[in-house]
C-alpha positions as CSV (number, residue, x, y, z in Angstrom):
1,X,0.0,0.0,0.0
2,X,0.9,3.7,-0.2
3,X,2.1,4.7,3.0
4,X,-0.2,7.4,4.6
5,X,0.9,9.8,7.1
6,X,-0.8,10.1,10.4
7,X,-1.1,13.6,10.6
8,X,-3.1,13.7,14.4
9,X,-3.5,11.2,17.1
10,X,-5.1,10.8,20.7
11,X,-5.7,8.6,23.2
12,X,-8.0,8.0,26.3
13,X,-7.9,5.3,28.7
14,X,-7.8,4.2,32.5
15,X,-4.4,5.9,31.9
16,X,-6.1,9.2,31.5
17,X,-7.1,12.0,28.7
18,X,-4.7,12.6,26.0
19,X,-1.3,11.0,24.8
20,X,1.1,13.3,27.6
21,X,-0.9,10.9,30.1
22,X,0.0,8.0,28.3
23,X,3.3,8.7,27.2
24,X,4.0,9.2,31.0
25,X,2.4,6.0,32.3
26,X,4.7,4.4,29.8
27,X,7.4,5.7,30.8
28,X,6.9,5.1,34.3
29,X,5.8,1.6,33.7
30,X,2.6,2.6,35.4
31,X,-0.7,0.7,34.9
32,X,-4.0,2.6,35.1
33,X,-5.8,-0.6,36.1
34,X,-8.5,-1.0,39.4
35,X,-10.8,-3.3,41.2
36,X,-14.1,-3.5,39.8
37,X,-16.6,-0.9,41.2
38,X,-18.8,-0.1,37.6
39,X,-22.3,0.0,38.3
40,X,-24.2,-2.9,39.9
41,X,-21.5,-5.0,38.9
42,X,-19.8,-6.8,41.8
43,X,-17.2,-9.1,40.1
44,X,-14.0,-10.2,41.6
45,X,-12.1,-8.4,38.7
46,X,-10.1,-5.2,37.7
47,X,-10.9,-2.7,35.2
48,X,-9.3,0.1,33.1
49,X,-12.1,2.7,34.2
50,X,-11.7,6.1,32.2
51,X,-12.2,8.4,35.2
52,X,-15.3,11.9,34.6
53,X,-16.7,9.9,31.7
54,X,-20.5,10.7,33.0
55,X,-19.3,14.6,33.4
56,X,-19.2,15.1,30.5
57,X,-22.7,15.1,28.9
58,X,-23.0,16.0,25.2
59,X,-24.1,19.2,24.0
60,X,-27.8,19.9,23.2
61,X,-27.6,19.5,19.4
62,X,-26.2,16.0,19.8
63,X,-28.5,14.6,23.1
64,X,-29.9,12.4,21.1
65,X,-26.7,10.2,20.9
66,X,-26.3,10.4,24.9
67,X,-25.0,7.4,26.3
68,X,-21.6,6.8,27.9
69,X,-19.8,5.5,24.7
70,X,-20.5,8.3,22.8
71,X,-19.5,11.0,26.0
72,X,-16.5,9.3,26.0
73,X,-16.0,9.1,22.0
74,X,-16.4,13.0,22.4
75,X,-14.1,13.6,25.2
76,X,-11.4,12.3,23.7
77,X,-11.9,13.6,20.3
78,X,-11.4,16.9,22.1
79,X,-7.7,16.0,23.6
80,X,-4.3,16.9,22.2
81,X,-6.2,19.6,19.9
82,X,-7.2,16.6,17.7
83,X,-10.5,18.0,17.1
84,X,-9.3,21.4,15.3
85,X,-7.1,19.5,13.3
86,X,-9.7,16.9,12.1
87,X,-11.8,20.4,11.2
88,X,-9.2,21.7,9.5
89,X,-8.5,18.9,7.4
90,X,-12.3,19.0,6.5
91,X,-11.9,22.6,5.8
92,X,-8.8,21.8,3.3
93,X,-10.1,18.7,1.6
94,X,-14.0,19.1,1.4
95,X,-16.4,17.8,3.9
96,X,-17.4,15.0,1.4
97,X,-13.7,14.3,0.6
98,X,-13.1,12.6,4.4
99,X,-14.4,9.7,5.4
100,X,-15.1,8.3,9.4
101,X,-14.1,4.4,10.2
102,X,-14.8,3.7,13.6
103,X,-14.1,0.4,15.2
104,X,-16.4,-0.9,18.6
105,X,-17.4,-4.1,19.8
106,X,-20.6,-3.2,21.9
107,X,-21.0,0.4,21.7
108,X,-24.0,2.0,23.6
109,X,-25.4,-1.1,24.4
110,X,-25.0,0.2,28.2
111,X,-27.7,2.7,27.3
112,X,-30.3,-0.9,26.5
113,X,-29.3,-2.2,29.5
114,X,-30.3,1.0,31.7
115,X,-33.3,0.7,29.4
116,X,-34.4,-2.5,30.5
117,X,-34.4,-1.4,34.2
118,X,-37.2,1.2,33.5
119,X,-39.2,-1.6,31.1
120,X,-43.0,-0.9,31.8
121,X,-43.9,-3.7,34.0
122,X,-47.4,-5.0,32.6
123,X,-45.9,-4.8,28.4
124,X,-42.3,-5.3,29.0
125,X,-41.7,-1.9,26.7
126,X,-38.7,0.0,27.1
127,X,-39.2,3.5,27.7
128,X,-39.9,5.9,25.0
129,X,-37.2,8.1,25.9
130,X,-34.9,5.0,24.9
131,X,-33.1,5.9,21.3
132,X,-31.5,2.8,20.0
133,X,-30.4,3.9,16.4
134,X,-28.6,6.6,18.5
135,X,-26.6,4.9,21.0
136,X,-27.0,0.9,21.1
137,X,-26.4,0.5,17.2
138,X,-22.8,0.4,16.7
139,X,-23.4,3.2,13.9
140,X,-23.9,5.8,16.1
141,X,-20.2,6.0,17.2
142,X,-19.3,7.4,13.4
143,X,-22.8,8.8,13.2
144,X,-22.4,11.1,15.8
145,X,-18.5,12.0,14.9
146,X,-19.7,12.6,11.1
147,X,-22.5,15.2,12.7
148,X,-20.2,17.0,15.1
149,X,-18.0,17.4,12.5
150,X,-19.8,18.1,9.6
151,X,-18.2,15.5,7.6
152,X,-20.1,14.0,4.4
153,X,-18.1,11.7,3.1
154,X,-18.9,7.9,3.9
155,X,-19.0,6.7,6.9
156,X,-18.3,2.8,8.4
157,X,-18.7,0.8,11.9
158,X,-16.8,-2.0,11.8
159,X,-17.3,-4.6,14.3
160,X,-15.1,-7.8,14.9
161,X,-14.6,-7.8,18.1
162,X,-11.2,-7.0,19.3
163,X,-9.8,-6.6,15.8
164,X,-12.5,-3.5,14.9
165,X,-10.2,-0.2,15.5
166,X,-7.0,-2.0,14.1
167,X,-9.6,-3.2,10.4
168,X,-10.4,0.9,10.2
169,X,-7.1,1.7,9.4
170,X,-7.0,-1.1,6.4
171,X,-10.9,0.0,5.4
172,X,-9.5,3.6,5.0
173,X,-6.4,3.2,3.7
174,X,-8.4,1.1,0.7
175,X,-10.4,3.9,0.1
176,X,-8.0,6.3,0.1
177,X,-6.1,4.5,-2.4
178,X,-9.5,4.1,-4.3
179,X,-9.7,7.4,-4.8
180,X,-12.8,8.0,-3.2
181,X,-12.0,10.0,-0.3
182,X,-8.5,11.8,0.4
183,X,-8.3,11.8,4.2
184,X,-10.0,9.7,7.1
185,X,-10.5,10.1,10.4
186,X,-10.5,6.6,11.8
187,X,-10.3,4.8,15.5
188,X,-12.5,3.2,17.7
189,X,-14.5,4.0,20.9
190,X,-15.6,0.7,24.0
191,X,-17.3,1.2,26.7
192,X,-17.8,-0.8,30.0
193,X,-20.8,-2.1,30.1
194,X,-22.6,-5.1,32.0
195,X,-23.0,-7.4,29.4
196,X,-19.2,-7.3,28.6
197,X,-18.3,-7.4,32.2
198,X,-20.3,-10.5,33.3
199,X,-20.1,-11.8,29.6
200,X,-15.7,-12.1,29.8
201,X,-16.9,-13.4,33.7
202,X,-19.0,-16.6,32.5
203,X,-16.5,-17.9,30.1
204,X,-13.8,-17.4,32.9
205,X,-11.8,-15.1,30.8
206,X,-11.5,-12.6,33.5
207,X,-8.6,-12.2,36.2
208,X,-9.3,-11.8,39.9
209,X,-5.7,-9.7,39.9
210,X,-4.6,-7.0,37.4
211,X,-3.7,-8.9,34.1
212,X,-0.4,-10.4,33.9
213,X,0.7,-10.3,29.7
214,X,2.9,-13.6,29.1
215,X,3.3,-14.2,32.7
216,X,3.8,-17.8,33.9
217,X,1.2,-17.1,36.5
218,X,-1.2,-15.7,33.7
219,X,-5.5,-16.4,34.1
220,X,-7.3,-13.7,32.4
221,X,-7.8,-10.7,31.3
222,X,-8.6,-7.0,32.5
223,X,-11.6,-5.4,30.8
224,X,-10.9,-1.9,30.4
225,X,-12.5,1.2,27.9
226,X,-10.9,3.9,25.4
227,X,-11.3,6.0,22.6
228,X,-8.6,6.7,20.7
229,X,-8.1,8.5,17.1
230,X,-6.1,9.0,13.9
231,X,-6.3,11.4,11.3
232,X,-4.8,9.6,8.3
233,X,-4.3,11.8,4.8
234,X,-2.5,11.0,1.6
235,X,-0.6,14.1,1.4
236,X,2.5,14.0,3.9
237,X,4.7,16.7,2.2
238,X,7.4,17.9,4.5
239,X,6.1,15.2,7.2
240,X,9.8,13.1,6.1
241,X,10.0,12.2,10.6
242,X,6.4,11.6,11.1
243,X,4.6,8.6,11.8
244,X,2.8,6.9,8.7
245,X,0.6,3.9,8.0
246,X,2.9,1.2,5.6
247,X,1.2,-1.7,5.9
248,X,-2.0,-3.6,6.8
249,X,-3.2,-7.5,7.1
250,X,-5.8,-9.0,7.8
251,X,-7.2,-12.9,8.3
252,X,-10.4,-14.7,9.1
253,X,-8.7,-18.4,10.1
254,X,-12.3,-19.5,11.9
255,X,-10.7,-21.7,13.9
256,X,-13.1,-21.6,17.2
257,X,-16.1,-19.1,18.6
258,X,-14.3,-17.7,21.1
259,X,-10.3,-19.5,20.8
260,X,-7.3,-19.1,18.4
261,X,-6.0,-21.4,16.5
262,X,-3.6,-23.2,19.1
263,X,-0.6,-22.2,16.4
264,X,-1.7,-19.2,15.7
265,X,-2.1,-19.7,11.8
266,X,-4.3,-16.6,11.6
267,X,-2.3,-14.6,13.2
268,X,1.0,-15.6,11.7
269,X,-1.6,-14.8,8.3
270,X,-2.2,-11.4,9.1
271,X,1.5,-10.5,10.0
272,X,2.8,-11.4,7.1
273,X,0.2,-9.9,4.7
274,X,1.1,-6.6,7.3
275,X,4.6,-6.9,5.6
276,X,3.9,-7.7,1.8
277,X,1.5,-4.2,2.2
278,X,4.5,-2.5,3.7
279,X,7.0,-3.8,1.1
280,X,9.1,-4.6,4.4
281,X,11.1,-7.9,5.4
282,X,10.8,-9.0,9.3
283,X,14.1,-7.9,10.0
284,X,13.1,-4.4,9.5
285,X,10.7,-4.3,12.4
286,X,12.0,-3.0,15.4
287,X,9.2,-3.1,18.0
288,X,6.0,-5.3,18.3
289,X,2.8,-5.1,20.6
290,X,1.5,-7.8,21.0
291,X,-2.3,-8.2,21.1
292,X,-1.3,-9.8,24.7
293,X,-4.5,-10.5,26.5
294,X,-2.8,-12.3,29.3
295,X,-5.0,-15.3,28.6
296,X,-3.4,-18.8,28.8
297,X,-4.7,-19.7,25.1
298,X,-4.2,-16.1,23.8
299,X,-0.6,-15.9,24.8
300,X,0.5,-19.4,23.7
301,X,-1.1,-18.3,20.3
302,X,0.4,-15.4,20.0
303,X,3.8,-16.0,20.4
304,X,3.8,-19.4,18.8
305,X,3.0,-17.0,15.5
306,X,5.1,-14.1,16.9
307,X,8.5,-16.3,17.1
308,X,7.2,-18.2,13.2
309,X,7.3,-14.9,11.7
310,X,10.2,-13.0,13.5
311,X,11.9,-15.8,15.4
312,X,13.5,-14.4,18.8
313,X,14.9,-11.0,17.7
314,X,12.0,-8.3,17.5
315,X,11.4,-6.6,21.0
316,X,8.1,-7.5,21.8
317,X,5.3,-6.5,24.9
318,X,1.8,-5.9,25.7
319,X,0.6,-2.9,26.9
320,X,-2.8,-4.2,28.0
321,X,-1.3,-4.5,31.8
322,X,-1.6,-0.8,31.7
323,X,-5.1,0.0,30.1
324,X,-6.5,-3.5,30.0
325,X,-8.2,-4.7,26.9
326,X,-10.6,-2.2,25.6
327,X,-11.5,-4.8,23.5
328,X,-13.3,-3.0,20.3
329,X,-10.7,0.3,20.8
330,X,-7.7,-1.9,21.3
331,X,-6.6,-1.6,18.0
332,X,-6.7,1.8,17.8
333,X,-5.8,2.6,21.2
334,X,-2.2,0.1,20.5
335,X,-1.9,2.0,17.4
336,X,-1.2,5.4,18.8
337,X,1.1,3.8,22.0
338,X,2.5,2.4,18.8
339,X,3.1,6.0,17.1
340,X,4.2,7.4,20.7
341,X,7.1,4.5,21.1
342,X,8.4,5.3,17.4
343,X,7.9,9.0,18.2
344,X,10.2,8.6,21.8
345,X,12.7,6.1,20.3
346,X,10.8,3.6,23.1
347,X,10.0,0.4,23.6
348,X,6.9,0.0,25.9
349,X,7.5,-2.0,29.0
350,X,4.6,-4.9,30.2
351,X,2.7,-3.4,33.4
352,X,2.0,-6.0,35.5
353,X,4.0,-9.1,33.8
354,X,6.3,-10.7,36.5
355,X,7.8,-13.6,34.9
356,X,7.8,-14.3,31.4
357,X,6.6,-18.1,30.8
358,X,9.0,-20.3,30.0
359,X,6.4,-22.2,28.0
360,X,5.8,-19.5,25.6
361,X,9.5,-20.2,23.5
362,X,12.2,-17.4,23.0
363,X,10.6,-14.2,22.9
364,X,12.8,-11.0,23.2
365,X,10.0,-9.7,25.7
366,X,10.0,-6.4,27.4
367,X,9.1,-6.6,30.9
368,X,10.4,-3.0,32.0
369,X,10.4,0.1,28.9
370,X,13.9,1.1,27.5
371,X,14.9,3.6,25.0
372,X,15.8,2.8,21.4
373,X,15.8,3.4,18.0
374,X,12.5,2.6,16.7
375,X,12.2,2.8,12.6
376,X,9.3,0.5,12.0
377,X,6.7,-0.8,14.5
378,X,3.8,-3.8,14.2
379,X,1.0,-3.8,16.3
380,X,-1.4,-6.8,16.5
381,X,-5.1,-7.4,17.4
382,X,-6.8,-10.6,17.3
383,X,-10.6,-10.8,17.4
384,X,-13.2,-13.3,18.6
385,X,-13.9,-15.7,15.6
386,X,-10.2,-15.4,13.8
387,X,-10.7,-12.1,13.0
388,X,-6.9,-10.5,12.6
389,X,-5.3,-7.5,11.7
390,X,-1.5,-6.5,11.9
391,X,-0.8,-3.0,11.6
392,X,2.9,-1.6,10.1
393,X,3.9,2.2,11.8
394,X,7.2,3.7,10.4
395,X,8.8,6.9,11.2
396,X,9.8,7.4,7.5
397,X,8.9,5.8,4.1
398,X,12.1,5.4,2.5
C-alpha cells in the first residue's frame, strides 16, 4: 500500500485524557488498572475505568446520541487539539472528501441495558425516551463523529470484536487508495458495560488480579474502555519524521467461537500480509505489541505466530497490563502507544507481567520500557472468531 501519514492522534484510557498521560504512564511503567466498582456489577475483577466519563454530557444539538460510549467518544476527540485539526482537514479537503471508520465491539449497548431497568412492568416496553439507532447501534459511534463534525463523506462501523479499530485503518487506507476519499478520520470508541463485564466473567476469561501479559502465572484478562483517534491523509509533504501507516493485514482463520488457532495460523496470516503491504522484510521491524491479553490460550497463540514470523529477535510486549483490553478500541488505542514509542525512540515495558513463561518459546519480551531506535513498529489485534489484523507504523517511508 501507499504509505499514509498520520497527521493527528489521541488517546484516552484508564491511563487518562490525551497521549502526555499515556506517554508518562509508559514511561513510568505505570498501569492505570482497578478493582471492579462499575455499576451494579460486583465481580472479583479489575478494570481500566476512564475516570469523569458521565461529566461530560453532550451538547444539546447532539442529546440524542447520549450514552456513555458516545460522552467518551467525544471527550477524547477533544484532547491533544485533535479536534481542530480533524476540522481543518475538512476545511482543506471538502467535507465529502473525508471519510469516518470507527471500530467498537458493543458500543451503547450500556444505554439498552439501563433501558431494561425502567421496562414498563405490565408490556415489557422500554421507555420511550430509549433511542436505539442513536446509542446501542454500533453506527452511532461514526454517526455522531460525522454530525459533530460536519463530515459528508462515507462513513463505516466495523465490528469484529477485538480486531475492529486495528480493520479501520485497512478500510481507510483502501479507500484512500481508491480514490474515493482523500483523508479519514479513523479509531475506535468501548465502553464498560454489563454485558461485557459478566459476559468475559461466565467464560472465565477474567482475572481476579490486574492482568499479567505472558506471565507464567497468567488467568485472564482485565476489561478496560478507550477511545482513541487518527487522522490519516494521503498528502505527507514535508512530514519526512512523522509517523505513517505502511502496511495492513488482515485474516479470518475460523478456527473456534471464542479460541485461536492453538498455532496461531491466523495470526502468523495477518502478520505477514502486514509486511507484503508494507514492502518490508521481518528484520526491519524493530518493536512489536503484541495483542497480549494475558490469557493462557491467547498468549501461547500469539507467540507461537510471533517467534514463526520473527523468530527471537524483534522486542516485543503488551501494553494491555496498563489499560486493559478495551477490546473494540484496542486496535486503535495500541496504534497510537505504537506511534508514541516510534515517536520517543521507546520500547513500551509490560505493566503488570512478573515472569515471562517459559512455555511461551524465545521471545525477546520487554518486561520494564527502554529507549531505542524505533524505525518501524507492528502492532497486533486478534478478534473473537479469527478475525486478525496486523498494523505496520514507520517513522519514515524510505
Amino acid at each position: 500500500m501507499k504509505p499514509l501519514l498520520l497527521s493527528a492522534t489521541t488517546a484516552t484510557s484508564c491511563l487518562g485524557v490525551g497521549l502526555d498521560a499515556h506517554r508518562v504512564a509508559l514511561h513510568e511503567g505505570r498501569s492505570g488498572l482497578r478493582p471492579c466498582a462499575f455499576e451494579t456489577v460486583k465481580l472479583p475483577t479489575w478494570v481500566g475505568e476512564v475516570d469523569g466519563v458521565d461529566a461530560h454530557p453532550l451538547p444539546a444539538a447532539l442529546a440524542v446520541y447520549e450514552c456513555r460510549n458516545n460522552r467518551l467518544a467525544l471527550l477524547a476527540l477533544q484532547a491533544d487539539g485533535f479536534e481542530s485539526r480533524v476540522r481543518a482537514a475538512v476545511a482543506r479537503y471538502g467535507a465529502g472528501r473525508v471519510g469516518v471508520f470507527m471500530g467498537t465491539s458493543t458500543s451503547g449497548i450500556l444505554q439498552t441495558e439501563l433501558a431494561y431497568r425502567e421496562r414498563d412492568p405490565a408490556t415489557g416496553a422500554l421507555p420511550a425516551a430509549f433511542h436505539y439507532a442513536a446509542t446501542h447501534n454500533p453506527y452511532s459511534l461514526t454517526e455522531l463523529l460525522r454530525e459533530h463534525l460536519g463530515i459528508t463523506g462515507m462513513g463505516a462501523t466495523i465490528s469484529t470484536a477485538c480486531s475492529s479499530s486495528a480493520k479501520v485503518f485497512a478500510a481507510a487506507a483502501r479507500q484512500i487508495e481508491l480514490g474515493t476519499i482523500d483523508a479519514a478520520l479513523v479509531g475506535g470508541v468501548d465502553s464498560l458495560c454489563l454485558t461485557t463485564l459478566h459476559g468475559f466473567a461466565s467464560l472465565e476469561l477474567t482475572s481476579a488480579e490486574p492482568c499479567r501479559p505472558c506471565d507464567a502465572g497468567r488467568d485472564g484478562i482485565s476489561i478496560g474502555e478507550a477511545a482513541a483517534y487518527a487522522l490519516l491523509e494521503r498528502d505527507g509533504a514535508g512530514a519526512d519524521h512523522a509517523v505513517w501507516l505502511l502496511g495492513a493485514g488482515e485474516s479470518s482463520d475460523a478456527y473456534h467461537m471464542s479460541a485461536p488457532h492453538p498455532e496461531g495460523l491466523g495470526a502468523q496470516m495477518a502478520m505477514q500480509a502486514a509486511l507484503r503491504s508494507a514492502g518490508l522484510g521481518a528484520d526491519a521491524i524493530d518493536y512489536i505489541n503484541l495483542h497480549g491479553t494475558a490469557t493462557p490460550a491467547n498468549d501461547s497463540a500469539e507467540s507461537k505466530a510471533v517467534t514463526a514470523v520473527f523468530g527471537s529477535r524483534v522486542p516485543c510486549s503488551s501494553t494491555k497490563g496498563a489499560t486493559g483490553h478495551t477490546l473494540g478500541a484496542a486496535g486503535a488505542l495500541e496504534a497510537a502507544l505504537c506511534a508514541l514509542a516510534l515517536v520517543d525512540d521507546f520500547l513500551p515495558g509490560s505493566a503488570g507481567t512478573r515472569a515471562l513463561d517459559p512455555a511461551l518459546g524465545p521471545l525477546n519480551y520487554q518486561l520494564r520500557g527502554a529507549a531505542a531506535p524505533l524505525r518501524h513498529a507492528l502492532s497486533n489485534s486478534f478478534g473473537f472468531g479469527g478475525s486478525n489484523c496486523s498494523l505496520v507504523f514507520g517513522r519514515r517511508t524510505t
